[in-house]
C-alpha angles and dihedrals in degrees: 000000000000126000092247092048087049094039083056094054095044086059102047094053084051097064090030081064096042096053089045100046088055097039090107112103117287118236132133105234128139128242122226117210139211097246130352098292126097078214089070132088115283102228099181146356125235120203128236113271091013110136114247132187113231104213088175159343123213129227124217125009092008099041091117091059122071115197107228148180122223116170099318098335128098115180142122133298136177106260086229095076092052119097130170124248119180113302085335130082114222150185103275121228130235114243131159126255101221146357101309138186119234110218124203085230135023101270127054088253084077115082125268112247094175156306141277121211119233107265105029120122121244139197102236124203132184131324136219133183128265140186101289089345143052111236121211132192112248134189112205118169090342092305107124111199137117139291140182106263092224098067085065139104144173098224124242094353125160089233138035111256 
């Protein structure tokens, strides 16, 4: 098999996996988790814009987790999804930062299938890493494609994501 056949299917299991690793719905919740780590069980999921109480959040090795109640669940969530709202705490949205392409596949040599103004709320979906970027899943206006992580907020959060 030649270099340029193998470098092609390297490239198409890449982005196999990529599209397979990011087919589960795309929304942009929050989980909430069963102590302050992302390596513990997610217990519950929080939608964008829903009001939370924030019960705490911790100094020192857990500042970036709030401990939160959301319905009947109390649990753990990473401070950079919380915005205030009012007197309320919410689930932050994701917007973009600025004007953004949105690319067919996680990388620019994918084609371009639209753009997404600064400012507009998306639906984000997973990410996965790129050469020089992370790439996420976005749903803007019902188009699903790609977009630099970078260019994402969650808006009006405490903390950065």
């Amino acid at each position: 098999m030649s270099l340029t056949s193998l470098l092609r299917l390297a490239a198409a299991s890449v982005a196999f996996a990529a599209s397979a690793a990011l087919a589960a719905p795309i929304t942009s919740p929050a989980n909430v988790r069963m102590g302050p780590s992302p390596k513990l069980p997610v217990i519950a999921v929080i939608p964008a814009g829903a009001d939370v109480t924030v019960l705490n959040c911790g100094g020192g090795w857990r500042r970036d987790w709030c401990k939160v109640a959301y319905g009947q669940t109390t649990g753990y969530v990473a401070a950079g999804v919380l915005a205030p709202s009012g007197n309320n705490v919410v689930i932050a949205p994701v917007v973009t930062t600025e004007l953004a392409n949105l690319y067919k596949g996680p990388g620019v040599n994918y084609r371009v299938i639209g753009t997404v103004p600064g400012g507009s709320t998306v639906n984000k979906g997973g990410c996965v890493a790129g050469w020089q970027a992370h790439w996420c899943q976005v749903n803007y206006d019902g188009k699903v494609g790609y977009m630099m992580e970078n260019l994402l907020e969650r808006q009006g959060a405490m903390f950065p994501m």
